[in-house]
Residue frames relative to the residue before (quaternion, step in Angstrom):
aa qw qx qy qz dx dy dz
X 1.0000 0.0000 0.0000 0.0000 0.00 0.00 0.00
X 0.3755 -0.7465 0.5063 0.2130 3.29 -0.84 1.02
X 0.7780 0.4032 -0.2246 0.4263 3.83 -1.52 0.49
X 0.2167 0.7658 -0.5960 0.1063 3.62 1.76 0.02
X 0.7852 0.4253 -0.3822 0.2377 3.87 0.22 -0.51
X 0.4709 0.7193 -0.3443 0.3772 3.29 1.72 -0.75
X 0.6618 0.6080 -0.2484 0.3614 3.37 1.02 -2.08
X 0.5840 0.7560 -0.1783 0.2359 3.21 1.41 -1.64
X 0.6863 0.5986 -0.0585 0.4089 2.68 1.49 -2.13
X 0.4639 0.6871 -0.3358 0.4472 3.23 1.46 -1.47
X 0.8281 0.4351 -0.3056 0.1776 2.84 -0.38 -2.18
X 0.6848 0.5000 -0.2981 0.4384 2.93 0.89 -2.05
X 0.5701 0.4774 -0.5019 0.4419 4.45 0.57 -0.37
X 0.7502 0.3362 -0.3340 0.4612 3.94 0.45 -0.57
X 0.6590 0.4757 -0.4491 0.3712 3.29 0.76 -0.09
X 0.5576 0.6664 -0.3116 0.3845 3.06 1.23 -0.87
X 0.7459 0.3989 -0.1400 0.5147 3.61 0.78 -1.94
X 0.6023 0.4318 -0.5157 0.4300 3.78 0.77 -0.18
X 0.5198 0.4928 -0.5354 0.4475 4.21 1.09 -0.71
X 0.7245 0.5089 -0.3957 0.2442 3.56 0.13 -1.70
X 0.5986 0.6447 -0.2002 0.4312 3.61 1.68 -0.88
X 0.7575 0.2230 -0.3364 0.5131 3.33 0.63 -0.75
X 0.7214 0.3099 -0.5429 0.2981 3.67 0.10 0.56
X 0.5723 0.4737 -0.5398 0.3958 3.16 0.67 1.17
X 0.7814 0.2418 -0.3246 0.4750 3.77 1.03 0.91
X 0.9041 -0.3290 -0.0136 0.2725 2.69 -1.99 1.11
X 0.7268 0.2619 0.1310 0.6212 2.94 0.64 -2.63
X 0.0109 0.7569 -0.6282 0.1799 3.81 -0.07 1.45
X 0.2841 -0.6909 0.6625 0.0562 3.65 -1.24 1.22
X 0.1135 -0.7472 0.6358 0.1567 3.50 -0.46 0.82
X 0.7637 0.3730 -0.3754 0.3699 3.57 0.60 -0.58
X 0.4351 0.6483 -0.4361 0.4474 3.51 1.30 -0.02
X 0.7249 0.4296 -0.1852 0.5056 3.49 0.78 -1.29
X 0.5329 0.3995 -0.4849 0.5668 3.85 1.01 -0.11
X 0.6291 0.5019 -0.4874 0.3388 3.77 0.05 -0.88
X 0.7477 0.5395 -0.2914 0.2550 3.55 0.78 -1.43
X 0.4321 0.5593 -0.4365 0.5568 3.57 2.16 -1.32
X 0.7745 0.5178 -0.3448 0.1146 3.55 0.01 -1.35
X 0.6661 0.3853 -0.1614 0.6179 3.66 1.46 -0.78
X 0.7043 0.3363 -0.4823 0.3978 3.25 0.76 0.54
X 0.2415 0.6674 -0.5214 0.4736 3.63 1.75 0.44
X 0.6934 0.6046 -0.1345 0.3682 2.66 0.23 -2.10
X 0.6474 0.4434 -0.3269 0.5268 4.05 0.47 -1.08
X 0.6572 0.2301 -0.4179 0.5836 4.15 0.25 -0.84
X 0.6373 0.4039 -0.5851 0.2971 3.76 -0.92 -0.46
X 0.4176 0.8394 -0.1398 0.3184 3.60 1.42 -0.65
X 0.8096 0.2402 -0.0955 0.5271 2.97 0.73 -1.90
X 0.6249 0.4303 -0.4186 0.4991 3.51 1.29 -0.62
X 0.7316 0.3533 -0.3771 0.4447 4.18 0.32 -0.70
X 0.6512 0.4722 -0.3845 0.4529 3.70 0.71 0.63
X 0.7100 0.4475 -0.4124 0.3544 3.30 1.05 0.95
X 0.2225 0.8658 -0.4221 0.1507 2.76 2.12 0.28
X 0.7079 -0.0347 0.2823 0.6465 3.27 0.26 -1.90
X 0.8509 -0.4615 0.1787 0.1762 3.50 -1.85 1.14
X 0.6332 0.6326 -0.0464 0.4436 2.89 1.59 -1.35
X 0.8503 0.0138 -0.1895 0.4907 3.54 1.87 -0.17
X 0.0328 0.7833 -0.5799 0.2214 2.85 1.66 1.36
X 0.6825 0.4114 -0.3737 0.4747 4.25 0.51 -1.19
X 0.5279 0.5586 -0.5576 0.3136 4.14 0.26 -0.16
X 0.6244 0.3836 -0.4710 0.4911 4.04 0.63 -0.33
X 0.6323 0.5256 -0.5105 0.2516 3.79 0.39 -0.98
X 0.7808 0.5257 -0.1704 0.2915 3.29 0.99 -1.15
X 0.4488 0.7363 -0.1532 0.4826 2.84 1.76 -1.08
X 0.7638 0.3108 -0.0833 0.5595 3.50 0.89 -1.41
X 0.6628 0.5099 -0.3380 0.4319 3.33 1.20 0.27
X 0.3591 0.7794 -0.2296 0.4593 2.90 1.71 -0.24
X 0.7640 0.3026 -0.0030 0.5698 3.18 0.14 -2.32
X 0.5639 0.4821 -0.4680 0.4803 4.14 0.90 0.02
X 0.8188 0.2974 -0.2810 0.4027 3.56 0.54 -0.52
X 0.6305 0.3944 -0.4321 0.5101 3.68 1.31 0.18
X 0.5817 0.5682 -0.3437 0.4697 3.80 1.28 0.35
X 0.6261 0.5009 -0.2622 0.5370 3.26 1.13 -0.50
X 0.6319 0.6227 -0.1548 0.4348 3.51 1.41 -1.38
X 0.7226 0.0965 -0.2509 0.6369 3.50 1.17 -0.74
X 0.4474 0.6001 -0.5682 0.3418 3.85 0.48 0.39
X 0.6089 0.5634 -0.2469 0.5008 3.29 1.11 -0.86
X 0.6386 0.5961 -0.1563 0.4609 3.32 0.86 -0.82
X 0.7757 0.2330 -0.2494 0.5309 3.21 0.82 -1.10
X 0.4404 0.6270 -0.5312 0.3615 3.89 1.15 0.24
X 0.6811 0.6426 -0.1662 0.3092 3.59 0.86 -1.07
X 0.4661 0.6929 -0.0269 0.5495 2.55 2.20 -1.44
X 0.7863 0.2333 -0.0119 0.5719 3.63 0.43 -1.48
X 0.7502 0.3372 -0.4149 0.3890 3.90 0.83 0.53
X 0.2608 0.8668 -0.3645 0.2185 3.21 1.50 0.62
X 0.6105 0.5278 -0.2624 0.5290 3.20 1.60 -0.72
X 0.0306 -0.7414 0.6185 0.2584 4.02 0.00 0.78
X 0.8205 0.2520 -0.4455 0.2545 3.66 0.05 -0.09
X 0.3907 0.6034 -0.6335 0.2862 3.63 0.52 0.98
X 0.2601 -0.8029 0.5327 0.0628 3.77 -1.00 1.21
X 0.5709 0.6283 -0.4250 0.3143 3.56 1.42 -0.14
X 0.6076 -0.5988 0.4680 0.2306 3.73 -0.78 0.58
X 0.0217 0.7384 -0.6453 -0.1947 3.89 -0.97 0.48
X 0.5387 -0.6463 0.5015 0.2015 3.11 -1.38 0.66
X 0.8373 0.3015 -0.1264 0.4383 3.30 1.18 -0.59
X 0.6969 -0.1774 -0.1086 0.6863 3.41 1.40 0.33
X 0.5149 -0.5346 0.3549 0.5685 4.12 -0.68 0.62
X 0.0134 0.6208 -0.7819 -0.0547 2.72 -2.32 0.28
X 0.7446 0.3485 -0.3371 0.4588 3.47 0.89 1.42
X 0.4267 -0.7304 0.4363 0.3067 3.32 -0.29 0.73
X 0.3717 0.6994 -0.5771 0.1987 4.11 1.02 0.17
X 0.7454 0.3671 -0.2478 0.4982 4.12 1.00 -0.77
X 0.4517 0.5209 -0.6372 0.3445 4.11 0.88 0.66
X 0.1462 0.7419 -0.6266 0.1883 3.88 -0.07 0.13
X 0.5537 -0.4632 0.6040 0.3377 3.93 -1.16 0.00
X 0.7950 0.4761 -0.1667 0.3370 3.34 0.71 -1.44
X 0.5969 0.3916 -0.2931 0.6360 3.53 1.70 -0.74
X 0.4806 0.4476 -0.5833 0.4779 4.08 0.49 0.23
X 0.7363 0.4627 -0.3486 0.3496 3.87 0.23 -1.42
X 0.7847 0.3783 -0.3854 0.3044 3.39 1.16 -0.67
X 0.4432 0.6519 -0.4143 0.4549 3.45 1.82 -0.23
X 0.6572 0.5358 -0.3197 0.4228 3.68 0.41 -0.71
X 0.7850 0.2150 -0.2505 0.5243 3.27 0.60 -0.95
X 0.5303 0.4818 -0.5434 0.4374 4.01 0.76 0.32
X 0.6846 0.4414 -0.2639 0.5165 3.83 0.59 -0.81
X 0.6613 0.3473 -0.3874 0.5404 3.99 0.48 -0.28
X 0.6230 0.3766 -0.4375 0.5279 3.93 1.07 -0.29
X 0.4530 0.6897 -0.4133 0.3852 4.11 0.98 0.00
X 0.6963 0.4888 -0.2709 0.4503 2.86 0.69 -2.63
X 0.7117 0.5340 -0.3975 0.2243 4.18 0.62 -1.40
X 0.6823 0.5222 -0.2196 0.4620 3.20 1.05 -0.88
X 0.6648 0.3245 -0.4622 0.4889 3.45 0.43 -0.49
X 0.7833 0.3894 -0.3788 0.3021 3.59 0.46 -0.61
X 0.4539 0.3480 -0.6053 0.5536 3.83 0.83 0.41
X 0.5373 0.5277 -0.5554 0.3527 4.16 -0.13 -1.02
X 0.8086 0.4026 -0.3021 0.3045 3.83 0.16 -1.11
X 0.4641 0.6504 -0.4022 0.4470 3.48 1.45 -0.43
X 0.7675 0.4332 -0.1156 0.4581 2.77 0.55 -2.17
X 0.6076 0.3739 -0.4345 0.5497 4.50 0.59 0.33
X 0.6371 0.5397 -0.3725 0.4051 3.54 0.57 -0.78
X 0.7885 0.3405 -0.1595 0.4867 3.28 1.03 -0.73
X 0.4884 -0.5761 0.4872 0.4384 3.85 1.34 0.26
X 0.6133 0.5400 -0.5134 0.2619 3.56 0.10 -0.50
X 0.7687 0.4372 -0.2492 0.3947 4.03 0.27 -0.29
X 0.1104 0.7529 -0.6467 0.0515 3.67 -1.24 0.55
X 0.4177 -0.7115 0.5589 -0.0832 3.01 -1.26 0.87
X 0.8402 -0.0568 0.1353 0.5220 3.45 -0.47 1.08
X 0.5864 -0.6028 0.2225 0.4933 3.46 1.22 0.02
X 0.5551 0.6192 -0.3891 0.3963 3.29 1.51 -0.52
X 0.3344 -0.7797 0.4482 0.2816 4.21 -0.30 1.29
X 0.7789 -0.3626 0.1497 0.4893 3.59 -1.49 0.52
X 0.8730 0.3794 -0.2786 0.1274 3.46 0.30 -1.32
X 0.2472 0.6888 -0.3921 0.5574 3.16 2.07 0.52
X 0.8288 0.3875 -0.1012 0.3907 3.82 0.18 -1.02
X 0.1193 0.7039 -0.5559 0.4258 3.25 1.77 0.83
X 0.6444 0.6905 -0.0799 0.3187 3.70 0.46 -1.48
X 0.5777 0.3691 -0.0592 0.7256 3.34 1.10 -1.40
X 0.8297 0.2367 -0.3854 0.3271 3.66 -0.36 -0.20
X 0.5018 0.5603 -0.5082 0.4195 3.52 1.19 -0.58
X 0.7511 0.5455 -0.1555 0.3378 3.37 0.76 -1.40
X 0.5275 0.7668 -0.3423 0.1288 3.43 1.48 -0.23
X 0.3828 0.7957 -0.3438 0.3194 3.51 1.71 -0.70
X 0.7750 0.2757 -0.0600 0.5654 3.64 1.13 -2.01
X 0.4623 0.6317 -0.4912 0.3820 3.73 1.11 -0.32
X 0.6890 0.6327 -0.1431 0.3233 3.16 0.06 -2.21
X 0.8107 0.3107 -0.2772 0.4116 3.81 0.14 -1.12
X 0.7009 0.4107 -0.4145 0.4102 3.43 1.29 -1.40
X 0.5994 0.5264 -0.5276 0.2919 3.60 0.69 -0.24
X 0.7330 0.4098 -0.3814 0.3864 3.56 1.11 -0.99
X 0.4996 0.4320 -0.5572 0.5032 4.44 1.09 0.01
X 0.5916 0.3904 -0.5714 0.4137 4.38 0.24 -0.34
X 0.6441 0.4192 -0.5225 0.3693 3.66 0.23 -0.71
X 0.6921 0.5448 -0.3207 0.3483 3.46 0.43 -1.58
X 0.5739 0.4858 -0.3218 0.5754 3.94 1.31 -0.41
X 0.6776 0.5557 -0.2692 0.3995 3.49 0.33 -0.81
X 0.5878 0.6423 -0.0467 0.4897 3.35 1.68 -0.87
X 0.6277 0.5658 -0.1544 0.5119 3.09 1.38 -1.01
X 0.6228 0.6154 -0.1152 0.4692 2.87 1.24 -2.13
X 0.8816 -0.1113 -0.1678 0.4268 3.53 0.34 -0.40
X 0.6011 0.3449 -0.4858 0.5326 3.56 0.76 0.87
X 0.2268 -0.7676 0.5961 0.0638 3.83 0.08 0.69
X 0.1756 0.7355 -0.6539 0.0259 3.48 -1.21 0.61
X 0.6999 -0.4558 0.1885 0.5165 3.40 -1.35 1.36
X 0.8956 0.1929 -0.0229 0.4002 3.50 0.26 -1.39
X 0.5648 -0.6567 0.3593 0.3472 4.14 0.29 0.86
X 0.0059 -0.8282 0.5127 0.2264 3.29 -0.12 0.61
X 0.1663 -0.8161 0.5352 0.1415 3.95 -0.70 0.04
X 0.7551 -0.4562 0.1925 0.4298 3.51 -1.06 0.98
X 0.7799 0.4400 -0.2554 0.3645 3.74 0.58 -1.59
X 0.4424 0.6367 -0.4136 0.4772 3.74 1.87 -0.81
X 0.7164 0.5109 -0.3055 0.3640 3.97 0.57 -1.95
X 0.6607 0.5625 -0.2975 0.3982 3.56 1.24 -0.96
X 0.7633 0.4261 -0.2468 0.4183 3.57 0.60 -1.24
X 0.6241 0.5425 -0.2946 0.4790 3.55 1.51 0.04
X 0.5355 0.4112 -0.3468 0.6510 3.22 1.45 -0.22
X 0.6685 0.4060 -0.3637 0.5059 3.87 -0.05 -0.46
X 0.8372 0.1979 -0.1883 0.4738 4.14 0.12 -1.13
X 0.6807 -0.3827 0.5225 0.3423 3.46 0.37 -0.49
X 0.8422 -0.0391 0.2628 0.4691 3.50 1.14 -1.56
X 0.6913 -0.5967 0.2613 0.3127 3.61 -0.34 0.98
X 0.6442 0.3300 -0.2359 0.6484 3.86 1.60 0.12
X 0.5607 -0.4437 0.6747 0.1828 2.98 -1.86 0.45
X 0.3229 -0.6607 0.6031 0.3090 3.98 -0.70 2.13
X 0.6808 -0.5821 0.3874 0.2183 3.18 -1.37 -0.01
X 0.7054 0.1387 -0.0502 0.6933 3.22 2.36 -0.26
X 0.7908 -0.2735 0.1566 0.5246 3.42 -0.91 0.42
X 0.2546 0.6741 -0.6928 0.0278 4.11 -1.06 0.22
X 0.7050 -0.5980 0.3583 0.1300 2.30 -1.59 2.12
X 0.6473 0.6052 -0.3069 0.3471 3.18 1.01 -1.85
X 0.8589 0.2913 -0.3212 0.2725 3.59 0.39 -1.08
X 0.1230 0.7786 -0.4716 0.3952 3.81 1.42 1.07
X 0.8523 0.2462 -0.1099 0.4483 3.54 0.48 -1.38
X 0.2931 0.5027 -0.5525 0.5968 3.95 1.35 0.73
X 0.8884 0.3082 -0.1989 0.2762 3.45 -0.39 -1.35
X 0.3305 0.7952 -0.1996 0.4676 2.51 1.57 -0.25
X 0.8497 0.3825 -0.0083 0.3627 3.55 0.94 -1.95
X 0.5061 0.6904 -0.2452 0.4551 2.33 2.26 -0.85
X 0.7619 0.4628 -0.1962 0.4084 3.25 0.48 -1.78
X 0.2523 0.7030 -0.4910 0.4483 3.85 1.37 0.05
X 0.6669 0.7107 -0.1643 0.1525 2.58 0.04 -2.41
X 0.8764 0.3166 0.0391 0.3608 2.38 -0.04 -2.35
X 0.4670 0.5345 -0.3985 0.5809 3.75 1.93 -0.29
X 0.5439 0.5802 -0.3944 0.4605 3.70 0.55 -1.02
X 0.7655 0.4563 -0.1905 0.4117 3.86 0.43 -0.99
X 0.6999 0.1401 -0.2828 0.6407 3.61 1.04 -0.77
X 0.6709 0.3434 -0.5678 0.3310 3.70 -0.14 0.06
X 0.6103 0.4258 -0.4828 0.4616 3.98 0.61 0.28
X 0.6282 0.5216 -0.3484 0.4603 3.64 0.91 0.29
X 0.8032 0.2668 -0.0376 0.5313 3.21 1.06 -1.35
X 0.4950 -0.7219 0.4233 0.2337 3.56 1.30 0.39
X 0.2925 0.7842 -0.5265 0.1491 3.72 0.98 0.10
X 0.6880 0.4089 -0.1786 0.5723 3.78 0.90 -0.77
X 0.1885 -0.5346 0.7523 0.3357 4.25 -1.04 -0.30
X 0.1739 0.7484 -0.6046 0.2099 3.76 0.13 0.90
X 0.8026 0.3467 0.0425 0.4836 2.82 0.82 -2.02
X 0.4874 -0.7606 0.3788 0.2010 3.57 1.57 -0.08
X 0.7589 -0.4562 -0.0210 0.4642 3.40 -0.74 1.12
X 0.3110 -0.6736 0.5361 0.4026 3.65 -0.96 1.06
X 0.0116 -0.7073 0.6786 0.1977 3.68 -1.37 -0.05
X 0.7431 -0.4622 0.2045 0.4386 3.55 -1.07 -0.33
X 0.0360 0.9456 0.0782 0.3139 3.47 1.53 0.51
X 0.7997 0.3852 0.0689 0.4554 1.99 -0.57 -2.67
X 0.7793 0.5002 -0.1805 0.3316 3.36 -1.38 0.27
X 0.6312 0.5727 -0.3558 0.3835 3.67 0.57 -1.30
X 0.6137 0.5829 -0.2525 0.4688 3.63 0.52 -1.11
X 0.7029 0.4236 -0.2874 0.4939 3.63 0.11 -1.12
X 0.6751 0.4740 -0.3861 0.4129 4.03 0.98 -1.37
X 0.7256 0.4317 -0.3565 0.4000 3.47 0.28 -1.46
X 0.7709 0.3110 -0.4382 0.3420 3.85 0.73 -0.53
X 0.3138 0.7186 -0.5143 0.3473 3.26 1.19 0.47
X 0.6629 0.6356 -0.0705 0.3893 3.10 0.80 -2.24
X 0.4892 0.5582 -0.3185 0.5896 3.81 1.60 -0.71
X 0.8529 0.3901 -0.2187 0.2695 2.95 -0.11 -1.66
X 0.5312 0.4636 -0.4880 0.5145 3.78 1.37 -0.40
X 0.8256 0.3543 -0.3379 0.2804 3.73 -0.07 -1.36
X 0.7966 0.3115 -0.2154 0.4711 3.82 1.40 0.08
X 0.0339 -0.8535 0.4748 -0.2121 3.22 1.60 1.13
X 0.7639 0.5017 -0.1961 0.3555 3.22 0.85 -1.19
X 0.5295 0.5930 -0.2194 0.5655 3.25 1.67 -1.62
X 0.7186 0.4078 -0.2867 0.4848 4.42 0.78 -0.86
X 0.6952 0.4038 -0.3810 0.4566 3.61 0.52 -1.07
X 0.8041 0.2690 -0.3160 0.4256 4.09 0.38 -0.71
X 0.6000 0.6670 -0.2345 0.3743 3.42 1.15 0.36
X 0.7069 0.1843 0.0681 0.6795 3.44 1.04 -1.83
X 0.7660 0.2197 -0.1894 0.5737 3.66 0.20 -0.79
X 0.0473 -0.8232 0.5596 0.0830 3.64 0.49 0.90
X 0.0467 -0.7932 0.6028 0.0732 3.58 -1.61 0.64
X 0.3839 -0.7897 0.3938 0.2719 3.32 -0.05 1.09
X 0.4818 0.6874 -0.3276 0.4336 3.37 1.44 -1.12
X 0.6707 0.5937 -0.2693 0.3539 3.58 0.55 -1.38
X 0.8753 0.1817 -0.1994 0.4014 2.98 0.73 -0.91
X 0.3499 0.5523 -0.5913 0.4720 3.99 1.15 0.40
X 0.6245 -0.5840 0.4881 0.1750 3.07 -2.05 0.18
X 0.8461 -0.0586 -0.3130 0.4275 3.08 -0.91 1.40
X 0.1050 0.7390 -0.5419 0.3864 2.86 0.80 1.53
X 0.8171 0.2150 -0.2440 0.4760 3.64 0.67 -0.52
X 0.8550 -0.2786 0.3015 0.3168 3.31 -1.82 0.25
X 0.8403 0.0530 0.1192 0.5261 3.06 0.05 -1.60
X 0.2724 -0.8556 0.4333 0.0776 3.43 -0.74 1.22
X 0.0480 -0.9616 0.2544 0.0917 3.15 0.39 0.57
X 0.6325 -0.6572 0.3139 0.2637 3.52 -0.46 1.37
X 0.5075 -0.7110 0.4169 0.2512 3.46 -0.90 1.08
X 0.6630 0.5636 -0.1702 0.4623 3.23 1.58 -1.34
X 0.4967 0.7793 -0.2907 0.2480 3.30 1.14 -0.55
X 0.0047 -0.8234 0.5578 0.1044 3.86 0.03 1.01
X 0.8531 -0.3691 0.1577 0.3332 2.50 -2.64 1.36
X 0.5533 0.6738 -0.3413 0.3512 3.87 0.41 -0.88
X 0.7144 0.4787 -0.1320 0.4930 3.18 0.85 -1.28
X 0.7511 0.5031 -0.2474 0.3486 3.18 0.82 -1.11
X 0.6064 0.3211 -0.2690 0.6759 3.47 1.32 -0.79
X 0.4140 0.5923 -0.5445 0.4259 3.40 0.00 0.28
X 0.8083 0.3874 -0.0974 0.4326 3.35 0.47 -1.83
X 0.5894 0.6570 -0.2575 0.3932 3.30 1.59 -0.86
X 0.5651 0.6124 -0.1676 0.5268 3.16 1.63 -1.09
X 0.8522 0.3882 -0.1024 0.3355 3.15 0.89 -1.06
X 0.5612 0.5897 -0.2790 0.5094 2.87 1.48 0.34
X 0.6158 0.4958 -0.3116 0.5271 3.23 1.71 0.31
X 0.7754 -0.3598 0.2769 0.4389 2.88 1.31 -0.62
X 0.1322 -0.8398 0.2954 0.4359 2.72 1.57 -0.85
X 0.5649 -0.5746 0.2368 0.5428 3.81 -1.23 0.80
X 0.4544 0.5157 -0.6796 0.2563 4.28 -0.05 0.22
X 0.6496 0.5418 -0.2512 0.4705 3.70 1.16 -1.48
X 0.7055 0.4353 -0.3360 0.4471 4.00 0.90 -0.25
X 0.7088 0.4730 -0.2892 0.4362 3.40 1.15 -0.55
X 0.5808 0.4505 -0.4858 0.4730 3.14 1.11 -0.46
X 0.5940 0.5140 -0.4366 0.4386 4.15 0.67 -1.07
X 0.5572 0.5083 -0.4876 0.4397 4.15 0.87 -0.62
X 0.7447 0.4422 -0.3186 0.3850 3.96 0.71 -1.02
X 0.6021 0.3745 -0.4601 0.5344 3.66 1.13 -0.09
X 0.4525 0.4525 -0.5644 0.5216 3.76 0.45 0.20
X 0.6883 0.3967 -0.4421 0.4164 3.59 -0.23 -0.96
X 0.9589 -0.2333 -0.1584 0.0303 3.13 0.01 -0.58
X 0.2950 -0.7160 0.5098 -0.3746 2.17 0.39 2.37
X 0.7020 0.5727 -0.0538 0.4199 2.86 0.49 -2.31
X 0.7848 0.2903 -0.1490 0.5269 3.67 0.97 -0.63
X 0.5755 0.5705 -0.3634 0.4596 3.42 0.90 0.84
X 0.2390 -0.8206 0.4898 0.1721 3.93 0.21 1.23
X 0.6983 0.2629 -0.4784 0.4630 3.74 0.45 -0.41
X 0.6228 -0.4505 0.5636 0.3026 3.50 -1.99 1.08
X 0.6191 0.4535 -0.3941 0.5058 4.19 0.03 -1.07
X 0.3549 0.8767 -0.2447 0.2134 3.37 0.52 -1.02
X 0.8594 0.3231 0.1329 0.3733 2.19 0.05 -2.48
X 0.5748 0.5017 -0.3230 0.5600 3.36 1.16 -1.33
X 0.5350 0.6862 -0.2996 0.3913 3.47 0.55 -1.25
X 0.7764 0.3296 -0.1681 0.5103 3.66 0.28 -1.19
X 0.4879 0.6525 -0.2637 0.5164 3.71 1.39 -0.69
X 0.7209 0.3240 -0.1763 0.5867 3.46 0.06 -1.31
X 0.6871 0.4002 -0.4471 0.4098 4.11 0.16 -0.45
X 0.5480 0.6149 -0.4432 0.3538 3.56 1.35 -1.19
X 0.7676 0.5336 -0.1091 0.3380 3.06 0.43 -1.88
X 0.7348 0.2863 -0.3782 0.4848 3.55 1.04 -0.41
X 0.5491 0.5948 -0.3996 0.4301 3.60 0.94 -0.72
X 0.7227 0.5413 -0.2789 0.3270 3.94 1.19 -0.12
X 0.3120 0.6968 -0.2859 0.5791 2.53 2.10 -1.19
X 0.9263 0.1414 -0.0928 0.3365 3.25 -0.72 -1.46
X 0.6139 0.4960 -0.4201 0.4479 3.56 0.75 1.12
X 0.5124 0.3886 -0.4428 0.6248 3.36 1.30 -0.33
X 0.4778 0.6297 -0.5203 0.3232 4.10 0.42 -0.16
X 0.7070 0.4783 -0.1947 0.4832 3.06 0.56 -1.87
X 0.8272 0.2974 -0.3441 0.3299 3.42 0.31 -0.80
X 0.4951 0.5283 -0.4594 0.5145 3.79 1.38 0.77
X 0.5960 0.4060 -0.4247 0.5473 3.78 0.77 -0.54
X 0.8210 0.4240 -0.2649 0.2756 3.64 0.30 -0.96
X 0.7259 0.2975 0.0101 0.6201 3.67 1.73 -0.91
X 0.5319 0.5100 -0.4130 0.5352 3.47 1.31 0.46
C-alpha cells in the first residue's frame, strides 16, 4: 500500500481529535474510544507487516476499513453529542459544537460540495493511476498527495478565495460561498416551504455539469469521440477551478444581485468577529477537519484498490457500515 506514512498521519489526527472530542461531551465512551486508538495502532503496524509477502498484502485494505467505519461511526456520534446545546454559538474546529450550520440550506450546500468532491477525486484517481494526468505541471505521481488531501485542501482554498473576495469587492452584507449557492438554486437564502418549480432547473444544470465532466473522462457517450489516454483532464482541472473559485464565478459571471444586498444570506456574520472564529466556523461548516480526515482515509483507500466495482463496492460498505454504527452507538449511549 502506497503512502504508509500519510495514512499514519491521518490516523494518529483522528485518533487524536476524536480523544480531544470526547472530553468535551456529555455521554463519552471510553471503551469505544480505546477500541478506536486500538485498531488504528493496529491499522499502521498493518501497512508496513502487509508487504512482507503476497498473502498479506489484503490485511491493511481491510484493517483500514475497519478503523474507517468505527471512526466515522463514533465521529458521527460524537457530532450529535456536541450539538445538543442549541444555544451555544461558538464554533469547533475539530468537529461542530453549534447548531449555527444545521439549516436545510447548509445540508444542500454540503451535498452538493462533497458529491462535486466524490466526482473529482474519483476521475483524478483513474486518471494518476494511469499516468495520464498533471496538474500545474507537477505529473500524476507527485499528486498522489493532493488527492488524499483533497477533503481539507479544496474548501480552505475555496473560504480564502471567498475571503479574498470580500477583501476587495466589499458588500453591505459579506456574502459567502453556501449564501451564493442557495441563491442560485432557491431564488433566496431559505428553503420555500413547498415544492418550487424554479429550483428544478439549477439542479437541473448542475447534474448536466457534473455528467458533462465524467462522461468526457470516462467516454460513457461517443459524444465527445474516441476516449484516449487524455480524455478527461480538461473537464477535471476545470472542475477543480470551479470548486476553489465558486465564489470568484457566482459574484462575478453568474451575477446575483440578491447576494449581495443585505440579509440576503444565511449566515450573517459579525463585524467584531476575530480571524480565530472565522476559520474556526469555516472549518466547521464542513464538518470540521476530524470529518475531512476521516473522508481523506476513504480516499486512501479507495485509492489503493485496482478493480473499479471494487471501489464503489468498498464505498457503499464504508458508508453503510457507518451509518449503522454511529446508530447503535446513539440508541445504545445516547
Amino acid at each position: 500500500m502506497e503512502s504508509k506514512l500519510v495514512i499514519s498521519f491521518i490516523i494518529f489526527g483522528v485518533i487524536t481529535s476524536m480523544g480531544i472530542n470526547d472530553l468535551n461531551i456529555e455521554k463519552s465512551s471510553g471503551p469505544v474510544l480505546i477500541a478506536n486508538i486500538a485498531l488504528g495502532f493496529l491499522t499502521c503496524i498493518s501497512l508496513y507487516w502487509g508487504q512482507l509477502d503476497k498473502i498479506s498484502t489484503k490485511i491493511p485494505i481491510f484493517s483500514l476499513g475497519i478503523f474507517i467505519v468505527s471512526a466515522i461511526g463514533y465521529s458521527i456520534y460524537q457530532w450529535s453529542q456536541s450539538t445538543l446545546d442549541d444555544t451555544n454559538t461558538e464554533c469547533g474546529i475539530l468537529l461542530p459544537s453549534s447548531t449555527n450550520f444545521n439549516s436545510g440550506e447548509y445540508n444542500l450546500y454540503r451535498i452538493i460540495y462533497l458529491f462535486t468532491l466524490i466526482v473529482i477525486v474519483s476521475l483524478m484517481q483513474f486518471k494518476i493511476d494511469g499516468n495520464s494526468f498533471s496538474l500545474i505541471g507537477v505529473p500524476s505521481k507527485y499528486l498522489s498527495i493532493f488527492l488524499f488531501l483533497t477533503p481539507v485542501v479544496l474548501p480552505i482554498l475555496t473560504e480564502l478565495v471567498d475571503g479574498t473576495m470580500n477583501k476587495i469587492y466589499p458588500v453591505e452584507d459579506k456574502s459567502n460561498p453556501e449564501s451564493l449557492l442557495a441563491n442560485f438554486v432557491l431564488g433566496e437564502p431559505s428553503l420555500p416551504s413547498s415544492f418550487n418549480i424554479r429550483m428544478v432547473f439549477p439542479i437541473l444544470f448542475y447534474v448536466i455539469l457534473m455528467f458533462i465532466t465524467i462522461d468526457s473522462s470516462y467516454g460513457i457517450t461517443s459524444f465527445w469521440g474516441q476516449k484516449n489516454a487524455d480524455t478527461g483532464s480538461l473537464s477535471i482541472k476545470i472542475a477543480i477551478f470551479f470548486v476553489i473559485f465558486f465564489p470568484f464565478v457566482m459574484r462575478t459571471i453568474f451575477i446575483q444581485n440578491c447576494s449581495l444586498e443585505k440579509d440576503k444570506n444565511i449566515e450573517k456574520e459579525a463585524v467584531s468577529a476575530s480571524t480565530w472564529t472565522t476559520i474556526k466556523c469555516s472549518l466547521e461548516k464542513y464538518g470540521g477537519l476530524q470529518t475531512m480526515m476521516c473522508i481523506s482515509l476513504i480516499i486512501l483507500l479507495i485509492y489503493n484498490i485496482n478493480n473499479p466495482i471494487y471501489k464503489i463496492l468498498f464505498f457503499l460498505i464504508l458508508c453503510l457500515g457507518s451509518w449503522g454504527l454511529s446508530t447503535t452507538y446513539m440508541l445504545s449511549l445516547g
